[in-house]
Each structure stands twice: as structure tokens, then as C-alpha cells.
LUMDO-587381 format. One record per residue: residue number from 1; residue in three letters; x, y, z of N, C-alpha, C in turn. Coordinates in steps of 0.001 Angstrom, whole numbers, plus 500000, padded with zeros to 6 digits. Each point is the difference from the previous one (the first is absolute). Layout:
BEGIN
@pos NUM code ala n_x X n_y Y n_z Z ca_x X ca_y Y ca_z Z c_x X c_y Y c_z Z
...
END
This chain:
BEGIN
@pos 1 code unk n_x 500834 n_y 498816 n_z 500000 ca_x 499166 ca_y 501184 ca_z 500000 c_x 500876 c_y 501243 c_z 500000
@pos 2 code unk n_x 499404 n_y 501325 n_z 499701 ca_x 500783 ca_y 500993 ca_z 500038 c_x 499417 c_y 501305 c_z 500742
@pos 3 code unk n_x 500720 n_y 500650 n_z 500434 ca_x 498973 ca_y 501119 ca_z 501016 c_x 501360 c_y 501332 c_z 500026
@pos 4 code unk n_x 499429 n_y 500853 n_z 499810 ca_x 499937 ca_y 501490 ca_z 500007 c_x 499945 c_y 500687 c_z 500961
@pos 5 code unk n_x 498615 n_y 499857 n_z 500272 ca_x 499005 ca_y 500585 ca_z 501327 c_x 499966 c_y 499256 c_z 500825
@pos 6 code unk n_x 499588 n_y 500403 n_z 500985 ca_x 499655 ca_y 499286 ca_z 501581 c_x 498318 c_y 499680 c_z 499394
@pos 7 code unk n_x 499822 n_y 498675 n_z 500608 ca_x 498605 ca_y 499523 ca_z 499311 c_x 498947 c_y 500858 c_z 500969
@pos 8 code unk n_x 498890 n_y 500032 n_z 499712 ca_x 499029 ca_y 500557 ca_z 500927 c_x 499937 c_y 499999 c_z 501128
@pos 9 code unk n_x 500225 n_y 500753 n_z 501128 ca_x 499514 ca_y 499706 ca_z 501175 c_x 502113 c_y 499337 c_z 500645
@pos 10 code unk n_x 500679 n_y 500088 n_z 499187 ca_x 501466 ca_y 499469 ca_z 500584 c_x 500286 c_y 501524 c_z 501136
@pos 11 code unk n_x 499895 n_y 500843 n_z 499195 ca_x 500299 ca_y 501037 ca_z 501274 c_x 499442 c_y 499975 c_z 500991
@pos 12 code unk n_x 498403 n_y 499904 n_z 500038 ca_x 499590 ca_y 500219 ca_z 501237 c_x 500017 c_y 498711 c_z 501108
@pos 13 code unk n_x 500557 n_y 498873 n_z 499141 ca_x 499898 ca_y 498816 ca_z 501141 c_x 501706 c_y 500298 c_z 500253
@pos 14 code unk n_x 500822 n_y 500408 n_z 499288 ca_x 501122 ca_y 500396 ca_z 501201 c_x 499728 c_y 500757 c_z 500994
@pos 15 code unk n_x 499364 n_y 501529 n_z 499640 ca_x 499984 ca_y 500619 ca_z 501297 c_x 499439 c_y 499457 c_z 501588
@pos 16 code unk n_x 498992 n_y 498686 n_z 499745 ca_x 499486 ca_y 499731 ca_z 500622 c_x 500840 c_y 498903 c_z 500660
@pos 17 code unk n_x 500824 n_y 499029 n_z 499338 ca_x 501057 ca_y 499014 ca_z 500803 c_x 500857 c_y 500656 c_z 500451
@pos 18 code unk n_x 500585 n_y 501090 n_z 499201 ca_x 501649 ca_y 500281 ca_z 500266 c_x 499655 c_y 501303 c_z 501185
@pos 19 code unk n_x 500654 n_y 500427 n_z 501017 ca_x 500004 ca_y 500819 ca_z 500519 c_x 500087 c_y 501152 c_z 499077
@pos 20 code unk n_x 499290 n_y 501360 n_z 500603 ca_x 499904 ca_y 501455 ca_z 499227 c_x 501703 c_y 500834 c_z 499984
@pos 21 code unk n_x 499981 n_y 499833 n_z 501394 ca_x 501463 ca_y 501160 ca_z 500223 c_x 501386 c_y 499189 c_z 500420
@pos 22 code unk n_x 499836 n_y 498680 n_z 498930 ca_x 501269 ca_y 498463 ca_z 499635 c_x 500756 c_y 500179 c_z 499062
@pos 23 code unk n_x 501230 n_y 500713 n_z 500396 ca_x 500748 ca_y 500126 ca_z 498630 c_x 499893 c_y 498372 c_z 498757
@pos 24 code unk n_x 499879 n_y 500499 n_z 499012 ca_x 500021 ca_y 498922 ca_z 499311 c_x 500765 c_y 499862 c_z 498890
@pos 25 code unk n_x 501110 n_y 499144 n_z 499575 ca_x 500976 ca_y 500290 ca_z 498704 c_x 498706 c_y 498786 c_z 498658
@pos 26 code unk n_x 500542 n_y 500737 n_z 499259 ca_x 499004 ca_y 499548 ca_z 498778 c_x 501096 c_y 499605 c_z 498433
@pos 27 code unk n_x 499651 n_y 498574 n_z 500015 ca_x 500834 ca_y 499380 ca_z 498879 c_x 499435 c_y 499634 c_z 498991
@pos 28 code unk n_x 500443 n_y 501178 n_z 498845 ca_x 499299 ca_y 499706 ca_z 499246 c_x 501082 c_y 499276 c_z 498800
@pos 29 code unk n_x 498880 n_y 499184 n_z 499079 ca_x 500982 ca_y 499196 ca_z 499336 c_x 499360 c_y 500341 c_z 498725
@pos 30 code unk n_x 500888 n_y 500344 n_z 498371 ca_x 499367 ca_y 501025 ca_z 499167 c_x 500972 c_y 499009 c_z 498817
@pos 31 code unk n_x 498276 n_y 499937 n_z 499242 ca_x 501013 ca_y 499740 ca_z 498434 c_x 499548 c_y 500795 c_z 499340
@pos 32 code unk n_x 500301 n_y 500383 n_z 498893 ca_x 499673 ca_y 501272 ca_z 498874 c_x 499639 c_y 499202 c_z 498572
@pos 33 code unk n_x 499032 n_y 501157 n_z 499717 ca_x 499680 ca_y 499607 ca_z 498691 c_x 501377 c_y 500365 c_z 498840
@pos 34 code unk n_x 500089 n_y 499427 n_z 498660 ca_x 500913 ca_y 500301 ca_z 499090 c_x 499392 c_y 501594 c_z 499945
@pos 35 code unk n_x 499285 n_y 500311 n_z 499586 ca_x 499509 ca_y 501173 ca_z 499567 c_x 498880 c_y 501074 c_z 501268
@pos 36 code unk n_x 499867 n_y 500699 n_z 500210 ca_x 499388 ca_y 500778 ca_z 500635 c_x 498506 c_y 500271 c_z 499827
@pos 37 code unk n_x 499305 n_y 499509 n_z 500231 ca_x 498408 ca_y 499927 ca_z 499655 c_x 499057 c_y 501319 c_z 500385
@pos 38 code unk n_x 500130 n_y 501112 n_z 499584 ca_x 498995 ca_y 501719 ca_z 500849 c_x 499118 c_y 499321 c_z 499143
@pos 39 code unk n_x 498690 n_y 500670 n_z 500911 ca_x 498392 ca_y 500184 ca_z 499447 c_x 500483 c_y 501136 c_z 499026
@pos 40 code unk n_x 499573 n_y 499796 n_z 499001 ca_x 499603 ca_y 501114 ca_z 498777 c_x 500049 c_y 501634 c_z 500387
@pos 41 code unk n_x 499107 n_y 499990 n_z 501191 ca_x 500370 ca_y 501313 ca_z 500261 c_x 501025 c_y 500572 c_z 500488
@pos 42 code unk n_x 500708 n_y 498958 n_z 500668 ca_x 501310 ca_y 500792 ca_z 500476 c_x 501008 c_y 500663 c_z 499152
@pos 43 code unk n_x 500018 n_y 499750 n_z 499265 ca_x 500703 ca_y 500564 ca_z 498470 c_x 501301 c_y 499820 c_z 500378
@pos 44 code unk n_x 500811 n_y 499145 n_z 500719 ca_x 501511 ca_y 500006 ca_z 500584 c_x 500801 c_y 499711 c_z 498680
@pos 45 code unk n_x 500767 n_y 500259 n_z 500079 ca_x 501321 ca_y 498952 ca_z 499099 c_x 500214 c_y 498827 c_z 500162
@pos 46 code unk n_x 500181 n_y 499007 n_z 499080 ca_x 500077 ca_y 498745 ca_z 500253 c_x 501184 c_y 499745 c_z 500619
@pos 47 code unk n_x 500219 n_y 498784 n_z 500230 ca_x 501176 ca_y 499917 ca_z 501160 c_x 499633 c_y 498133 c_z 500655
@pos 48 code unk n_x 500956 n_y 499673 n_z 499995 ca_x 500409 ca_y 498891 ca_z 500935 c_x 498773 c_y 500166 c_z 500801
@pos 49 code unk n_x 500111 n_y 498439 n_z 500754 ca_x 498944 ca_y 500106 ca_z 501735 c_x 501269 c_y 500500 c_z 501006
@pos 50 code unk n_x 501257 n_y 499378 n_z 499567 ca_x 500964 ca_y 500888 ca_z 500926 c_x 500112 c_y 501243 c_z 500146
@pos 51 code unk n_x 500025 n_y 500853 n_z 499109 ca_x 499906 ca_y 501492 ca_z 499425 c_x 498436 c_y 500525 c_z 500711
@pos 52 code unk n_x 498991 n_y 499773 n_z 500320 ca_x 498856 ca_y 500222 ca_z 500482 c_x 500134 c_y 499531 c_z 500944
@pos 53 code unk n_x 500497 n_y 498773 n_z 500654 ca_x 500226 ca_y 499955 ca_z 501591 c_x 501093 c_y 501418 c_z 500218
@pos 54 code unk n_x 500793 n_y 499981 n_z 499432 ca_x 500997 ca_y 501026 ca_z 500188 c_x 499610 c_y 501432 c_z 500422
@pos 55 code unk n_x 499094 n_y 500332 n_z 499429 ca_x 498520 ca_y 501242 ca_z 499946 c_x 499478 c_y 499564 c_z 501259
@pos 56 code unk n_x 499410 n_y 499289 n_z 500432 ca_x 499302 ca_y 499696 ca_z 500653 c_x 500989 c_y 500166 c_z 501660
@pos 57 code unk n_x 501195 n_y 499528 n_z 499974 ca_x 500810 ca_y 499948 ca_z 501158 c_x 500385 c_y 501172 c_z 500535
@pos 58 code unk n_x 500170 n_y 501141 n_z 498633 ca_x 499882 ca_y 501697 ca_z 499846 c_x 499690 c_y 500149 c_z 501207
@pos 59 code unk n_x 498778 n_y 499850 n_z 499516 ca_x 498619 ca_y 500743 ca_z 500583 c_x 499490 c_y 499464 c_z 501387
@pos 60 code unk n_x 500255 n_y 499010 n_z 499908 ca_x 499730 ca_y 499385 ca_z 501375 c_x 500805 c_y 500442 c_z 501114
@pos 61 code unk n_x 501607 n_y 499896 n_z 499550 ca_x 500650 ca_y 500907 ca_z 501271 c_x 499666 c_y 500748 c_z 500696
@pos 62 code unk n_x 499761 n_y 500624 n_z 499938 ca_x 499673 ca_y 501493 ca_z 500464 c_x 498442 c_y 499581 c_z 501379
@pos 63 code unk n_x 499183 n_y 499299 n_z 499409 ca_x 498946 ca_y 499343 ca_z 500587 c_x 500374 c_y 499572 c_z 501537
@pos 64 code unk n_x 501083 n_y 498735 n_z 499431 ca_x 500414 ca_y 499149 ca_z 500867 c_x 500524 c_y 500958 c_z 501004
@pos 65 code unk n_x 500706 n_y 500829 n_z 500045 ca_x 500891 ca_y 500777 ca_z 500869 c_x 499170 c_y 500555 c_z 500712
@pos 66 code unk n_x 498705 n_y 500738 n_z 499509 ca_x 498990 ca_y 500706 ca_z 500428 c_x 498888 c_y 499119 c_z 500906
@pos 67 code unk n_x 500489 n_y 498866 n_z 499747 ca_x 499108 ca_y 498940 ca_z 500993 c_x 500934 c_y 499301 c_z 501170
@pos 68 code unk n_x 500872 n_y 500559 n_z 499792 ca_x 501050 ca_y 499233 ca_z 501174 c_x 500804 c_y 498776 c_z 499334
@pos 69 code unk n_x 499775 n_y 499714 n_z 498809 ca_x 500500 ca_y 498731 ca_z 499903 c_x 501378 c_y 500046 c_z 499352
@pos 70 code unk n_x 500430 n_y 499184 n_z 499463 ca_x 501622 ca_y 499851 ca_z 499661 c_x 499930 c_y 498749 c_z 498953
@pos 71 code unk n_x 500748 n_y 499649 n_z 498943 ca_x 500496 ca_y 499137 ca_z 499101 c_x 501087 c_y 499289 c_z 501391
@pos 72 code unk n_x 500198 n_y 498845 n_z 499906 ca_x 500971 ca_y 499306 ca_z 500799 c_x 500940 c_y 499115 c_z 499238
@pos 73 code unk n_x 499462 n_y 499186 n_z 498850 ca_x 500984 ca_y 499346 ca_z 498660 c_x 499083 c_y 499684 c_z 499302
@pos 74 code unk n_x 501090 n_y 500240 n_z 498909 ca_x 499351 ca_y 499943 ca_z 498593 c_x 501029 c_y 498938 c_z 499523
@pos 75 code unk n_x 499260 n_y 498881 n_z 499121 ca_x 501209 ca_y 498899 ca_z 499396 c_x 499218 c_y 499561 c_z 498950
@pos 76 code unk n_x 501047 n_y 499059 n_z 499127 ca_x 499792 ca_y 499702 ca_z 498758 c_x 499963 c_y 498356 c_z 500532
@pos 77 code unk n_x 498576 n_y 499245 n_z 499993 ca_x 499856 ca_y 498863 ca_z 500101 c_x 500761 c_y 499031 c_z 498617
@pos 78 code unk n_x 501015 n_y 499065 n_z 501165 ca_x 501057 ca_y 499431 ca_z 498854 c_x 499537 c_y 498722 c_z 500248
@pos 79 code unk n_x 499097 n_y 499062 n_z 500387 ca_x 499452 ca_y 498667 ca_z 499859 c_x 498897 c_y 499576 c_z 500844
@pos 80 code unk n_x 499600 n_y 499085 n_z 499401 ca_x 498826 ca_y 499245 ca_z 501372 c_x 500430 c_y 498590 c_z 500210
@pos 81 code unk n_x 500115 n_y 499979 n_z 501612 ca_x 500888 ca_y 498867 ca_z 500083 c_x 498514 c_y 499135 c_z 500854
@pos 82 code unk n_x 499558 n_y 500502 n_z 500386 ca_x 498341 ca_y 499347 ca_z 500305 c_x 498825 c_y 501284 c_z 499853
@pos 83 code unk n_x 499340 n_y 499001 n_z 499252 ca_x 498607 ca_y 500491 ca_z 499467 c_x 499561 c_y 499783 c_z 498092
@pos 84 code unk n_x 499202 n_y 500648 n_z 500005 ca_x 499747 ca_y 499491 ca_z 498601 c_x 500978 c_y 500966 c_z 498851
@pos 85 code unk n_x 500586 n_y 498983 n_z 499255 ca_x 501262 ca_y 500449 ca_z 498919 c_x 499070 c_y 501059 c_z 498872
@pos 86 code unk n_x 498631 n_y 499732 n_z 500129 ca_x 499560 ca_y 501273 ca_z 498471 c_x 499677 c_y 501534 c_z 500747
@pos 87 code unk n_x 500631 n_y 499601 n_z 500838 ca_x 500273 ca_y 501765 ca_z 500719 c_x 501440 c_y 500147 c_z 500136
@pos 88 code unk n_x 499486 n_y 501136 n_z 498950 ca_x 501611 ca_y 500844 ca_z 499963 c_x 500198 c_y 502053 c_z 500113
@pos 89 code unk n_x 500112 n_y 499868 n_z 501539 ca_x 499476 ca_y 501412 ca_z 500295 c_x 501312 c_y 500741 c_z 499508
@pos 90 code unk n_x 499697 n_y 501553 n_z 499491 ca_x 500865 ca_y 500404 ca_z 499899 c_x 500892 c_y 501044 c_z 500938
@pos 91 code unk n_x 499312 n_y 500461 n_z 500802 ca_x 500131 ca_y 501082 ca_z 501017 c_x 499136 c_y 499273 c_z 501348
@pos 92 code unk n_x 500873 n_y 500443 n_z 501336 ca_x 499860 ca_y 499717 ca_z 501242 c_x 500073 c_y 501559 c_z 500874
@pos 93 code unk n_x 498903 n_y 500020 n_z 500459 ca_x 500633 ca_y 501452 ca_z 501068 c_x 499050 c_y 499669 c_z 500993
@pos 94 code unk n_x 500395 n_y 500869 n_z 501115 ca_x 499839 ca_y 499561 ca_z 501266 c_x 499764 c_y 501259 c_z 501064
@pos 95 code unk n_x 498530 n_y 500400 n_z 499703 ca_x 500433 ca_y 501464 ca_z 500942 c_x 498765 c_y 499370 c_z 501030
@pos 96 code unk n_x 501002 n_y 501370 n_z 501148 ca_x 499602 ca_y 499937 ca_z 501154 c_x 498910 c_y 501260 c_z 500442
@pos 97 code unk n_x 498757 n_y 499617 n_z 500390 ca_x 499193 ca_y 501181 ca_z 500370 c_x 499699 c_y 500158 c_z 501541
@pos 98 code unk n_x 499959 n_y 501132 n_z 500410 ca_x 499922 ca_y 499971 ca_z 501616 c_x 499154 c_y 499271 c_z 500485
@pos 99 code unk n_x 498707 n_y 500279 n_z 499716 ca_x 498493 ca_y 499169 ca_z 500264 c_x 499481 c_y 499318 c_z 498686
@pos 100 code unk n_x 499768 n_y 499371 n_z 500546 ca_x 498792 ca_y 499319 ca_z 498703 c_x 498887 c_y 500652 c_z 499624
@pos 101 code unk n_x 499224 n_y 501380 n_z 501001 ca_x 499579 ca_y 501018 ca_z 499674 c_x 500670 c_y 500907 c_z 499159
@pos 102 code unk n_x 501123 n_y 500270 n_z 499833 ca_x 501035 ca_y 500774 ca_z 499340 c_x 500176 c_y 499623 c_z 498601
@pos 103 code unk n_x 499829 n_y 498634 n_z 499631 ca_x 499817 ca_y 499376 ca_z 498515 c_x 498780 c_y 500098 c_z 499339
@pos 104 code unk n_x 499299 n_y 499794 n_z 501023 ca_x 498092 ca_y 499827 ca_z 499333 c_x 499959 c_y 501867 c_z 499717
@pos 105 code unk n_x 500346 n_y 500822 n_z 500729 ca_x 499817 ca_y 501499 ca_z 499784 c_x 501041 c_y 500232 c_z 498891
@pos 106 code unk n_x 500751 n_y 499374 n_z 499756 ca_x 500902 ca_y 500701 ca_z 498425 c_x 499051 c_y 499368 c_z 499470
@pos 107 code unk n_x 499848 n_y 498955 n_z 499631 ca_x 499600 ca_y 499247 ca_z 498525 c_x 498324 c_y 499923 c_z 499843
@pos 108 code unk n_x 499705 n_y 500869 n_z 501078 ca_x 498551 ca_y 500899 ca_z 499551 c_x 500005 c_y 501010 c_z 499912
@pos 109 code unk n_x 500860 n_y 500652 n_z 500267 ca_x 500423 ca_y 501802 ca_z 499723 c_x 499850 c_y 500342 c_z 498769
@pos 110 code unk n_x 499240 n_y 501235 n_z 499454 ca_x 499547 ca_y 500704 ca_z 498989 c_x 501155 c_y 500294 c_z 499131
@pos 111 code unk n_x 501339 n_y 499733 n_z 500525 ca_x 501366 ca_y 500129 ca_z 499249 c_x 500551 c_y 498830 c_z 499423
@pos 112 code unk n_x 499697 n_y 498912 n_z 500979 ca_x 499896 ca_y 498561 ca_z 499352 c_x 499580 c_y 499317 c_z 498846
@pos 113 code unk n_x 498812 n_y 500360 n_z 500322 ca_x 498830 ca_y 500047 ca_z 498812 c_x 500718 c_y 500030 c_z 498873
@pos 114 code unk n_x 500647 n_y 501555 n_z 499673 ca_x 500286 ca_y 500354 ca_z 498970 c_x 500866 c_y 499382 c_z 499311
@pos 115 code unk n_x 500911 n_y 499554 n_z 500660 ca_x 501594 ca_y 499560 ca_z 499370 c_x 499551 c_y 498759 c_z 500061
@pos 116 code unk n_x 499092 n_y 499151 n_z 500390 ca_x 500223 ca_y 498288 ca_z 500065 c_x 499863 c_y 499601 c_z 498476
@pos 117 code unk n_x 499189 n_y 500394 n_z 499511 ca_x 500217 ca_y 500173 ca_z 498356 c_x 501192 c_y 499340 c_z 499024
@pos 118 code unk n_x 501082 n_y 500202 n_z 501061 ca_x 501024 ca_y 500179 ca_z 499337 c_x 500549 c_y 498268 c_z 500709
@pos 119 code unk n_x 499381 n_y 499590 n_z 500652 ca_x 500691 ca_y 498918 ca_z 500519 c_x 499027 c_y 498964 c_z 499833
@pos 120 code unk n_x 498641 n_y 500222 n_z 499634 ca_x 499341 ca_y 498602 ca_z 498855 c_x 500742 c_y 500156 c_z 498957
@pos 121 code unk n_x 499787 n_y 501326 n_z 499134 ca_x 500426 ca_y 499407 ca_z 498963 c_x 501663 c_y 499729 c_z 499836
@pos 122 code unk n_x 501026 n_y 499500 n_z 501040 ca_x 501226 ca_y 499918 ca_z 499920 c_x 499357 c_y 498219 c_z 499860
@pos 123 code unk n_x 499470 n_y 499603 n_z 501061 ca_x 499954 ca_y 498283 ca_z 500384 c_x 499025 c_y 499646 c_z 499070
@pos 124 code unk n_x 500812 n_y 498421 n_z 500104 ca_x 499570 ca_y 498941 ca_z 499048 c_x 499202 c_y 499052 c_z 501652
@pos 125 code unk n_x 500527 n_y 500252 n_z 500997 ca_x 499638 ca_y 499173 ca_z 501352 c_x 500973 c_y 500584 c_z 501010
@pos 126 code unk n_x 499299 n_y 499996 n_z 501351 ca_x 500786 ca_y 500221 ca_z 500879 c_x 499130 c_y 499197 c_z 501393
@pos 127 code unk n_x 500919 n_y 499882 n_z 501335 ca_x 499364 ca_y 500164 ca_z 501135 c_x 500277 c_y 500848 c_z 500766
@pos 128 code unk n_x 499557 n_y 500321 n_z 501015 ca_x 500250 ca_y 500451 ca_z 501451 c_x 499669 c_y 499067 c_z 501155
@pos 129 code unk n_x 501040 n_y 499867 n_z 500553 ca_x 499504 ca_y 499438 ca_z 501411 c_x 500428 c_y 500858 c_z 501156
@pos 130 code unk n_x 499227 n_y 500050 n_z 501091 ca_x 500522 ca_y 500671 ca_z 501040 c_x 500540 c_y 499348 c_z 501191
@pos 131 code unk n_x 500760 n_y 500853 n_z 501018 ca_x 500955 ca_y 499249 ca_z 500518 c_x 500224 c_y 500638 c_z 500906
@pos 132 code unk n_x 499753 n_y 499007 n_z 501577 ca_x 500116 ca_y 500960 ca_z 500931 c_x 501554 c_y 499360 c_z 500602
@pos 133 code unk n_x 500678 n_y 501304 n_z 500466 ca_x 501043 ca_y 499710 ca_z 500549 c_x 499955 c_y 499421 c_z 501556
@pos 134 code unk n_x 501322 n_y 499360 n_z 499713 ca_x 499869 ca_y 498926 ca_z 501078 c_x 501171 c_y 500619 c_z 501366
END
């Protein structure tokens, strides 16, 4: 299967397991499309899904900082030594947000909104999992 988005209702059944004010680091695991997929209206330049994640990481900075959070590593997944071999992610990053309230308020923020645009149409598939520190 392939997923983009958080399926219906994934946000709000975290807020409800995971503690509100729980720092939480968030791993996300990202493959890219060959080509960059905008809705019609966006009128962007074509470009890689790397090149539009690239846009997308822009713009997000600035967010992240403004929410407390931080990038912690970023890596280039070099094998799968368990799990299924027709996954081949291309990008790994790993940020850390103060609260788990602090994530759900960026990535519903009216600034969010705007730029996520840029990070469907980068992926071909991705996940997120969250992760409470131990």
C-alpha cells in the first residue's frame, strides 16, 4: 500500500493515546516520485520529487523552529536487512518536536497548509511513525 496522508481520524487517535505536552521525535521514511506531480493549478516548474521535497523542506524550516521543534538526522537509507525488500526508501529524517501538541499545531497551521503541496507532490510513498523517547 502507499500513503501520503495520515488516514482519517490518524491524528486525532494520536492525540488521544500519546500524551499532549510528550516531546515526540517523528521518523519519517520518504521515497520520491521520478517526477514531481502539482495539481494544474499550481503552475510550478517541473522538477524531480527530490527537487519538490527540496521546496517543501524550504519552507517547512522556518515552521519547525517556530514550533519548537528541530531536524535531529537526516540519512540516506543504504539497505533492508529485515523487512520487506520492495521497499526502497529514499530519505530518512528524524525530527524532534517538544509536545505532540506542538506537531498536531504545525501541520494544521494555516502556513502548513500552504507549503504541504509541495511534499505530496514530491512522494511516490512515505511513513511517519511516532516515537516517544525513552
Amino acid at each position: 500500500m502507499i500513503f501520503i496522508h495520515p488516514e482519517q481520524g490518524a491524528v486525532e487517535t494520536f492525540l488521544q493515546d500519546y500524551p499532549r505536552d510528550t516531546p515526540v521525535v517523528m521518523l519519517n521514511l520518504l521515497k520520491f516520485r521520478e517526477q514531481a506531480e502539482y495539481p494544474p493549478e499550481h503552475q510550478a516548474e517541473p522538477c524531480s520529487g527530490a527537487e519538490a521535497y527540496g521546496r517543501y523542506g524550504q519552507a517547512v524550516e522556518p515552521l519547525l523552529k517556530a514550533h519548537g521543534a528541530e531536524q535531529v538526522w537526516l540519512g540516506q537509507p543504504a539497505a533492508m536487512l529485515i523487512g520487506p525488500q520492495d521497499k526502497d526508501w529514499h530519505l530518512a529524517i528524524l525530527v524532534r518536536y517538544p509536545s505532540a501538541q506542538a506537531f498536531v499545531d504545525m501541520v494544521t497551521s494555516p502556513e502548513y497548509l500552504a507549503i504541504v503541496e509541495h511534499r505530496t507532490a514530491a512522494l511516490e510513498d512515505s511513513r511517519l511513525i511516532a516515537h516517544r523517547e525513552l
